[in-house]
C-alpha positions as CSV (number, residue, x, y, z in Angstrom):
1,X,141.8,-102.8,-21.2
2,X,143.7,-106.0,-21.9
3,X,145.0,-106.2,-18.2
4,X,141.7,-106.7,-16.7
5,X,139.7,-110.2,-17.4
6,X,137.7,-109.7,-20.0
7,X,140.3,-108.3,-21.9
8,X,143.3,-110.9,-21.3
9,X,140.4,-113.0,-22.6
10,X,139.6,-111.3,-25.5
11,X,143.0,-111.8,-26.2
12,X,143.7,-115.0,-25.8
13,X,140.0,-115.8,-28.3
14,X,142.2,-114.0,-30.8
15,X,145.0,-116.3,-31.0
16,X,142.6,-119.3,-30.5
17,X,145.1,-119.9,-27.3
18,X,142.1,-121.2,-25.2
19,X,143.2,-123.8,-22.1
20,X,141.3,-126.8,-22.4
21,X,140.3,-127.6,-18.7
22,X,138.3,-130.8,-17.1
23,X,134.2,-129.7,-17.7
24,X,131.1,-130.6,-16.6
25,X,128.3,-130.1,-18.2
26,X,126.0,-128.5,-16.7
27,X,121.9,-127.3,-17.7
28,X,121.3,-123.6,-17.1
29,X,118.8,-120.9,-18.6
30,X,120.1,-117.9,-20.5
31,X,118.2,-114.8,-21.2
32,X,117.1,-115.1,-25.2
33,X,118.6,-111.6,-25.3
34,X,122.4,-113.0,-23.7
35,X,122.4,-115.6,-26.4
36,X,121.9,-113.8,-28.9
37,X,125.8,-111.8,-27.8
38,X,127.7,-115.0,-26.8
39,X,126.6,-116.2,-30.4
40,X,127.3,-113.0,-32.0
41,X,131.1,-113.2,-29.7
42,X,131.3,-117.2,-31.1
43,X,130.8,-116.0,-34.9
44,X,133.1,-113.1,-34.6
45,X,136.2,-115.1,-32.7
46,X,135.3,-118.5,-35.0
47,X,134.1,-120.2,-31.4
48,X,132.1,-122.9,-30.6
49,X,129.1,-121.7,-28.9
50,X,129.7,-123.6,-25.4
51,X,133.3,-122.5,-25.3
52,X,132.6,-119.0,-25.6
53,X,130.4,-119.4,-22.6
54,X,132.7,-121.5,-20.4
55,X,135.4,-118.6,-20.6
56,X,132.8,-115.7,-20.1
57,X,131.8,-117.9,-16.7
58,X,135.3,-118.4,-15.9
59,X,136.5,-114.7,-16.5
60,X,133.4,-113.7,-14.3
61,X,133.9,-116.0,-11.6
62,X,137.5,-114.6,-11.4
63,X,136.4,-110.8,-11.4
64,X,133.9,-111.8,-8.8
65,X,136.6,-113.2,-6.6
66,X,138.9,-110.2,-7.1
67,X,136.0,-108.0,-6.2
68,X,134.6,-109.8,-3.0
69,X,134.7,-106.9,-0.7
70,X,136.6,-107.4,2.6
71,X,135.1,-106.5,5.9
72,X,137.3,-105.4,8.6
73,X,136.4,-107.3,12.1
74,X,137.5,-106.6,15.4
75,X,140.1,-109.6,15.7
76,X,143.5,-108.8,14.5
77,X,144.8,-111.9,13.0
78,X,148.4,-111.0,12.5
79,X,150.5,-107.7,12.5
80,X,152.2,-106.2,8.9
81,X,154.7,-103.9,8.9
82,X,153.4,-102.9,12.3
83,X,149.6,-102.6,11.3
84,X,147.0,-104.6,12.3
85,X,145.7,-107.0,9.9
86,X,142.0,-107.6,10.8
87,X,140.0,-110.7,10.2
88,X,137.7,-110.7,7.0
89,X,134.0,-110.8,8.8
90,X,132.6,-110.3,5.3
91,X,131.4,-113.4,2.9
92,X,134.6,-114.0,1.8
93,X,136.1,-116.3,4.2
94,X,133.0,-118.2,3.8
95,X,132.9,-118.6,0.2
96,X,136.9,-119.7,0.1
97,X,135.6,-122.6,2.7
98,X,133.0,-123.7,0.7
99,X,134.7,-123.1,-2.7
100,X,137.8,-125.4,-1.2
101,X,135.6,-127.9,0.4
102,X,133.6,-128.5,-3.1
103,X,137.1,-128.9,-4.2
104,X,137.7,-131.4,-2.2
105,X,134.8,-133.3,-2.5
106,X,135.2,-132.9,-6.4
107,X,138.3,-134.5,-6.5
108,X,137.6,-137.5,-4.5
């Protein structure tokens, strides 16, 4: 269990090792019932409250992009160890474009 997101951060929580990165806040409602674990998680690993749910976010975010199915189209887009590598027709080439041109706009 450690090697998968959750768990790497569930160890990191217990040595209080927690990266400290630029935030925004940022108004969102939570389900009564999902506050009532990410306050139980916060009391149990010593936590402030918003810090446990920054890391739940960012471990979620990163499972999501490590799930994000590809779709195979017909294109082939380069050739690996004499396979064809297809183009992703799925929504993951579109979320990487918008995810890099909030980026951009973010930093500027």
């Amino acid at each position: 269990m450690p090697d998968t997101p959750i768990g790497l951060m569930l160890q990191d929580w217990q040595r209080h090792v927690i990266e400290h990165h630029d935030k925004e806040e940022f108004p969102v409602p939570i389900a009564c019932s999902d506050i009532v674990r990410v306050k139980a998680l916060a009391e149990v690993y010593h936590l402030p409250l918003e810090e446990v749910i920054a890391n739940l976010l960012a471990s979620a975010l990163q499972e999501v992009e490590t799930r994000m199915p590809y779709v195979a189209g017909t294109n082939v887009i380069r050739v690996e160890e004499g396979e064809p590598v297809y183009e992703d027709v799925g929504l993951t080439p579109r979320y990487l474009a918008a995810k890099d041109r909030l980026e951009k706009l973010a930093k500027s």
